[in-house]
C-alpha positions as CSV (number, residue, x, y, z in Angstrom):
1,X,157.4,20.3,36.4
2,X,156.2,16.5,35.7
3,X,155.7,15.6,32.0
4,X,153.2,13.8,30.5
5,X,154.9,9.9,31.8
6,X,157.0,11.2,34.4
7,X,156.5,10.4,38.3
8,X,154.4,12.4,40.6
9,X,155.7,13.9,43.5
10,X,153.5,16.1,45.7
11,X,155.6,18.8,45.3
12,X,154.5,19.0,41.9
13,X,151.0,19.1,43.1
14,X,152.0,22.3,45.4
15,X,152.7,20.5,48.9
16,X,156.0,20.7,50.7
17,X,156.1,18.3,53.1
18,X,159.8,19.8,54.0
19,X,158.8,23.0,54.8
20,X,155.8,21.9,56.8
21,X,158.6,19.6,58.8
22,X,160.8,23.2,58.7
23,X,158.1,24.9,60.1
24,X,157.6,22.4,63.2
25,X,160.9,22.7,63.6
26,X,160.4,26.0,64.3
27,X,158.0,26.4,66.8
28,X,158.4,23.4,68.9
29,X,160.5,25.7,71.0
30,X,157.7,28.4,70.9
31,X,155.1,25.9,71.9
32,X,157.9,24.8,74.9
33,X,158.0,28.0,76.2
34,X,154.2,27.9,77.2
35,X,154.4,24.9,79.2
36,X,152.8,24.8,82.4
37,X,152.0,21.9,85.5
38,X,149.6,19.3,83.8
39,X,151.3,19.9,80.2
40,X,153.5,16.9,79.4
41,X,153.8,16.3,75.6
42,X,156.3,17.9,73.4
43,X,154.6,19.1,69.7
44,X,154.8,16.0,66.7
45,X,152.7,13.5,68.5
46,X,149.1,12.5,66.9
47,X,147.8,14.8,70.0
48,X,148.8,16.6,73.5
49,X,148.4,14.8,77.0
50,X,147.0,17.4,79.5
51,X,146.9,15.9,83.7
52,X,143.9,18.3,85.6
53,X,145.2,16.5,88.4
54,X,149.5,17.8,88.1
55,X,147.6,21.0,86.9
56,X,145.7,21.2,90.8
57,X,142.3,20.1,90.4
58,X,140.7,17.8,92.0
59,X,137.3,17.5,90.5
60,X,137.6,19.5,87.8
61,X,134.4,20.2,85.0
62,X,136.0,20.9,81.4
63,X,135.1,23.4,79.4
64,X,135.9,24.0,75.8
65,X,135.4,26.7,73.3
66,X,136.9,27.7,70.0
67,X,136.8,30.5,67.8
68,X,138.2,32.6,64.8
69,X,139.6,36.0,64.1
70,X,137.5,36.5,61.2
71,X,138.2,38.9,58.4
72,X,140.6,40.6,60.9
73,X,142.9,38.1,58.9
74,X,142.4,40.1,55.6
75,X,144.7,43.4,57.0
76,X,147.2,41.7,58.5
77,X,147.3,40.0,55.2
78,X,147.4,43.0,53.0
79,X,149.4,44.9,55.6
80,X,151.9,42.3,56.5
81,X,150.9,42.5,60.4
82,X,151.4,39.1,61.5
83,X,152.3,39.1,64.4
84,X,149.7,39.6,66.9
85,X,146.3,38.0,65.3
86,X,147.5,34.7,66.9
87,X,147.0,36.5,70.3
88,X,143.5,37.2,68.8
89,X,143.2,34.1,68.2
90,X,143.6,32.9,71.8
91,X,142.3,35.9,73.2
92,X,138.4,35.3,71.8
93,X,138.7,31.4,72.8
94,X,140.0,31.7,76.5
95,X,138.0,35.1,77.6
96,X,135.4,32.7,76.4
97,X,136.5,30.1,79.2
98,X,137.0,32.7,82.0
99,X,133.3,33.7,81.4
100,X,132.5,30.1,82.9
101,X,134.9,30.5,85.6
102,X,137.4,28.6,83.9
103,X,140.8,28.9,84.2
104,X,142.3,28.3,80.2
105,X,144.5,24.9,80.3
106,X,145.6,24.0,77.1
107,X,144.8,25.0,73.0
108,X,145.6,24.0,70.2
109,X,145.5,25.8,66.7
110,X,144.9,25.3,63.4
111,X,146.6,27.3,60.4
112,X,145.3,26.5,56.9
113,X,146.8,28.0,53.8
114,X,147.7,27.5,49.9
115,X,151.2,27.7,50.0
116,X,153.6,27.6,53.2
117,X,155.2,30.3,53.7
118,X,157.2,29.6,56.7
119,X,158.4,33.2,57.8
120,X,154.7,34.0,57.8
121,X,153.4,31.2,59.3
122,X,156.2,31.2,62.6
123,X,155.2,34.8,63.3
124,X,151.6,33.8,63.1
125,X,152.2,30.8,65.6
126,X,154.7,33.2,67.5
127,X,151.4,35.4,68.0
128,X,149.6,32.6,69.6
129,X,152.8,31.2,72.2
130,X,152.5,35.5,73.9
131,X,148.4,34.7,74.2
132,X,148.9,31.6,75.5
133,X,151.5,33.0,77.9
134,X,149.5,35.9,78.8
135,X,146.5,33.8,79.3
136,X,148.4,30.4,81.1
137,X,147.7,28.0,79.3
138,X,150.1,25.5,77.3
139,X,150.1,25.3,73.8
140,X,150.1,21.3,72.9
141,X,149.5,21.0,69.8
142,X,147.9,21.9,66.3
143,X,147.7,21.4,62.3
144,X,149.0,23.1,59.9
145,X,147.3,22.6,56.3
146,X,148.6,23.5,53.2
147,X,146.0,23.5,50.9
148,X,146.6,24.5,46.9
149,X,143.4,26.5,44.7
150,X,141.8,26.5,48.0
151,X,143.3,30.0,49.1
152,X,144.6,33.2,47.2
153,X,148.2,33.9,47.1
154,X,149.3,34.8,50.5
155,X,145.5,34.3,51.9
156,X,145.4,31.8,55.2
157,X,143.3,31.0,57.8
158,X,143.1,30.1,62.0
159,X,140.8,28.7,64.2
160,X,141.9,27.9,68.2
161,X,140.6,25.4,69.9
162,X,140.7,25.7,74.0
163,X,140.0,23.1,76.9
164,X,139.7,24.8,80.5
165,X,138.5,23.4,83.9
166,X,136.8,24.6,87.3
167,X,136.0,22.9,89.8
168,X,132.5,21.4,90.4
169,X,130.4,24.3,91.7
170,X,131.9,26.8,91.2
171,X,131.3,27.1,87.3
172,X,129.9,30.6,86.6
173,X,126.5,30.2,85.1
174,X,124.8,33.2,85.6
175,X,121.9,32.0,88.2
176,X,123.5,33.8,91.0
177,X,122.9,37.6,88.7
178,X,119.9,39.5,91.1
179,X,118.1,42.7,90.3
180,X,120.5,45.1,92.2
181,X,124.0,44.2,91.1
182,X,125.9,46.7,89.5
183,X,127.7,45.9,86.2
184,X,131.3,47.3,85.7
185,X,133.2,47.2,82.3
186,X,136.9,46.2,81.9
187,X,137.7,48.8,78.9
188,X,138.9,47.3,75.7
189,X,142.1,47.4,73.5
190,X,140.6,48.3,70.2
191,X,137.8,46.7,67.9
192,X,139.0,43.4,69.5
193,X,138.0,40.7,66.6
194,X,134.6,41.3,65.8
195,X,132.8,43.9,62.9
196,X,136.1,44.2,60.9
197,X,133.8,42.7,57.6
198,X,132.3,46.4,58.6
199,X,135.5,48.1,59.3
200,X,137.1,47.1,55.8
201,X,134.2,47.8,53.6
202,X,134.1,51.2,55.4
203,X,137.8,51.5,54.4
204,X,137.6,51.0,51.3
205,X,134.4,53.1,50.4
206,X,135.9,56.1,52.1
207,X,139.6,55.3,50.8
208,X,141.2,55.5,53.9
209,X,145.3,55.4,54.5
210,X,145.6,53.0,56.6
211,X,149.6,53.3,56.2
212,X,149.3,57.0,57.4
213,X,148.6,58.2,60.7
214,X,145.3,57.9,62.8
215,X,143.3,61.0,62.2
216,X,142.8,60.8,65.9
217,X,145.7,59.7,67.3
218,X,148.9,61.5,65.3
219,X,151.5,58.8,67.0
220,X,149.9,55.9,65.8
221,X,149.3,54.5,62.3
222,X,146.0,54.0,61.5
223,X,146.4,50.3,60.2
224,X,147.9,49.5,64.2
225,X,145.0,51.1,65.9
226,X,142.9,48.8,64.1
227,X,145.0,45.4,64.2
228,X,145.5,46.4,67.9
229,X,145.3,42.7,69.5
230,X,142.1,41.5,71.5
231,X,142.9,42.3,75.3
232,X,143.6,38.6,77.1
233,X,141.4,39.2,80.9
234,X,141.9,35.7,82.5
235,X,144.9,36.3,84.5
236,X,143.0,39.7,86.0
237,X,139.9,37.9,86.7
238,X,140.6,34.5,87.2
239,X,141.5,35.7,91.2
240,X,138.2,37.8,92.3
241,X,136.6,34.8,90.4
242,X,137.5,32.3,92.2
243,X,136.9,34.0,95.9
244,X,133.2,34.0,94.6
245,X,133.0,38.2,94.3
246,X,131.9,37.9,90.4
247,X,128.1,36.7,89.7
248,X,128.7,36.2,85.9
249,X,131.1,37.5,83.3
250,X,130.1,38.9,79.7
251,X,133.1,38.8,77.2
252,X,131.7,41.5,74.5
253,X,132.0,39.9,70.7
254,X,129.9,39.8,68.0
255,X,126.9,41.4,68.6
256,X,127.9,43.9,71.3
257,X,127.0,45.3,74.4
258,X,123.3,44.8,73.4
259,X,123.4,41.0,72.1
260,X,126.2,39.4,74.9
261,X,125.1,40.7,78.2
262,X,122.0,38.7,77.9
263,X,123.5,35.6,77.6
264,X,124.4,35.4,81.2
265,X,120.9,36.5,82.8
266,X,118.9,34.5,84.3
267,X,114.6,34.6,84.0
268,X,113.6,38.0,85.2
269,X,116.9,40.1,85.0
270,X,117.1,42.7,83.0
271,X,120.6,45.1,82.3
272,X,120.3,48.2,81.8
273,X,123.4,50.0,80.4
274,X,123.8,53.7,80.6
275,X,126.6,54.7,77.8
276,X,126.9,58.1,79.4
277,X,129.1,56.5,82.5
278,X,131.9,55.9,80.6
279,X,133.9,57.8,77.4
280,X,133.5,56.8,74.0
281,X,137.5,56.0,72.6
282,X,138.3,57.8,69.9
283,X,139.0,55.1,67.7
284,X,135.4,54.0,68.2
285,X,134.1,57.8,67.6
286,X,136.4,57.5,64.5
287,X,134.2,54.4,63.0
288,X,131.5,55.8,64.1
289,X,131.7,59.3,62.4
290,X,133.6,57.4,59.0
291,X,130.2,55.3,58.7
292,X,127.5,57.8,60.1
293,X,126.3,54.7,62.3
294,X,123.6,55.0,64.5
295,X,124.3,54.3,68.5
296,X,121.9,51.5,68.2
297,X,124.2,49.9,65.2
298,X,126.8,50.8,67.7
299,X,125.9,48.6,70.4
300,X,125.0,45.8,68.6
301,X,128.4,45.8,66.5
302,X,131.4,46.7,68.5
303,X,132.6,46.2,72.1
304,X,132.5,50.1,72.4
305,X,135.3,50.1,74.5
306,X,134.7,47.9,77.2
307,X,135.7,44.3,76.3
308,X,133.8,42.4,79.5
309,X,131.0,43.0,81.5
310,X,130.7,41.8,85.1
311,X,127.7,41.6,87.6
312,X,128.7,42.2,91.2
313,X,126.3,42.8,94.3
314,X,126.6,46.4,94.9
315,X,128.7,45.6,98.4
316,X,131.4,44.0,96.5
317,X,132.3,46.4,94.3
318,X,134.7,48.7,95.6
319,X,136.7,45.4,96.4
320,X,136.6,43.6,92.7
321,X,137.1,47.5,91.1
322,X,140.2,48.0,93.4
323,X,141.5,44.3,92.6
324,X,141.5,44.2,89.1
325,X,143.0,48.0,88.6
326,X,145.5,46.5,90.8
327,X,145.9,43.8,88.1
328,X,146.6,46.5,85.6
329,X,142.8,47.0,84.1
330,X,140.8,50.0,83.3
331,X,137.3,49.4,85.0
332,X,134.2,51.4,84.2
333,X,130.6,51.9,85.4
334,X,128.0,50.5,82.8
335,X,125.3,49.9,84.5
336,X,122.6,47.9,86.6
337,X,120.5,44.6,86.5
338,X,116.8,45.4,87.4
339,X,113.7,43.4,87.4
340,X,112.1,42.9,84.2
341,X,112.3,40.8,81.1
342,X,115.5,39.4,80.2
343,X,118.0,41.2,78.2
344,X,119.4,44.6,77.6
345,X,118.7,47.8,77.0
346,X,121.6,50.2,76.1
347,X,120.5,54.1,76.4
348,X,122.8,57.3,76.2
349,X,121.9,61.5,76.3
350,X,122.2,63.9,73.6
351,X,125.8,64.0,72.4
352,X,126.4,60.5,73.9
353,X,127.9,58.4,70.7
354,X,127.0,61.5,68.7
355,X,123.8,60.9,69.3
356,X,121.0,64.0,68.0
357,X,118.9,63.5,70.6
358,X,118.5,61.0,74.0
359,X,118.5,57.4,72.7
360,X,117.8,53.6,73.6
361,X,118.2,50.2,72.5
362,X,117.0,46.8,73.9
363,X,117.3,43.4,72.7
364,X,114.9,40.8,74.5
365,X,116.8,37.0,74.9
């Protein structure tokens, strides 16, 4: 500790520039291993080169998104589960690209704490290497902020930043969605990263275990059903996107079924979901019972279980439902686009969601 005359260091003032050098250390080969063709830089430069051209394109448009995990953050935190929000992290920035038709190039990260803790912050970053492997792109780069009295002990924070590309005209933009199509789900892996500020005040109010097994699933505790990892869907989609079978892609965040599939209809299309086509998981029926939540509140909170919406003409689906089982995904009926005013309307039976009696959303865009 400095006294009153002596020199400063900024150790004293709770920054270690040696373990922030450890920590790069550390995952320059993690970053390494997610190299791919157009990713030339090596981590510690003042930024990442990325070549569209060495990656195959030959007029490519960019796209770029970024995103959080949210309050997600707070029980891996409190339930030392650090290992797989970094795949959250990529997961809700490059579903985000494959919505556009974008094939996910390169991300970078950002990690911001109060005090370094470098076995933390590796598996963290170790997270975020297995998303950007599952999803294909290279991880080039990032900060890493240590930041004293601006976080609680232990408390940190991520935001991913992603670049994609696809090549002029072919970008999906949702002009090509017609009264008529069908709209198939590709079922979720959980709660995904979205209405956990929900999920945690729910925990707490009705005291729940969440070291103890799932009431509904006895193999499973009930704090990994809930950190379960966002499901990555670009390397199942990105081939039945680009032979032009998919009209437009819905990933299913904040806001739901209700509040996302909107956003890719054009003037005069209208979606209208049928929850009955498809079984409510019981992890969802768990949330839903814990909070008495109305299916309404449902679809306009949580993915449901289906974690992306596509529009196909009706000719085509047999086709994109057989390729991307193939590819390892669990595809569902959800609904149909008819004519009308845009946006969504979400209805169920008696029974469906819990439901009392026959019910129905719709939000208008």
């Amino acid at each position: 500790m400095s006294g009153k005359n002596s020199p400063y260091t900024y150790a004293d003032a709770g920054v270690s520039i040696d373990a922030g050098n450890a920590l790069i250390k550390a995952i320059a080969p993690l970053a390494k291993a997610t190299a791919r063709p157009g990713a030339t830089s090596d981590l510690g430069g003042f930024g990442g080169f990325f070549d569209p051209k060495a990656a195959g394109y030959k007029d490519p448009l960019l796209v770029a998104g970024n995103d959080g995990v949210g309050t997600k953050l707070k029980l891996a935190i409190d339930y030392d589960r650090h290992d797989s929000v970094g795949i959250d992290l990529v997961a809700m920035c490059v579903n985000d690209l494959i919505v556009q038709g974008a094939e996910p190039l390169f991300f970078l990260d950002y990690f911001a704490t109060g005090k370094l803790e470098n076995g933390i912050a590796e598996r963290v970053v170790a997270g975020i290497a297995d998303g950007c492997k599952q999803a294909g792109c290279a991880l080039i780069g990032g900060e890493t902020a240590e930041m004293p009295g601006m976080y609680a002990d232990g408390d940190y924070d991520l935001a991913g930043f992603c670049v994609g590309a696809v090549e002029r005209g072919e970008q999906l933009t949702g002009d090509q969605v017609a009264p008529g199509d069908v709209l198939i789900g590709l079922a979720s892996s959980g709660v995904h990263s979205n209405g956990y500020s929900l999920v945690r005040r729910l925990a707490a109010d009705k005291g729940w275990k969440l070291d103890r097994p799932a009431l509904f699933n006895s193999d499973q505790l009930l704090i990994d059903a809930l950190i379960e990892p966002t499901r990555i869907y670009v390397a199942s989609l990105l081939p039945v996107v680009r032979d032009g079978l998919v009209h437009a892609l819905a990933h299913i965040t904040g806001g739901g079924l209700l509040e996302n599939i909107p956003r890719i209809l054009p003037d005069g299309a209208h979606a209208r979901v049928n929850a009955d086509l498809w079984e409510q998981p019981r992890l969802m029926a768990f949330l839903q019972a814990q909070g008495a939540i109305e299916p309404e509140e449902m679809a306009r909170t949580f993915n449901c279980g289906v974690g992306m919406v596509l529009a196909i003409a009706p000719d085509d689906t047999a086709e994109v439902t057989r390729r991307l089982e193939e590819a390892g995904e669990t595809v569902v009926q959800v609904g149909v686009i008819e004519a009308g005013k845009k946006g969504c309307s979400v209805r169920g039976s008696r029974g469906t969601w819990s439901a009392q009696s026959d019910w129905e959303a719709t939000h208008l865009a």
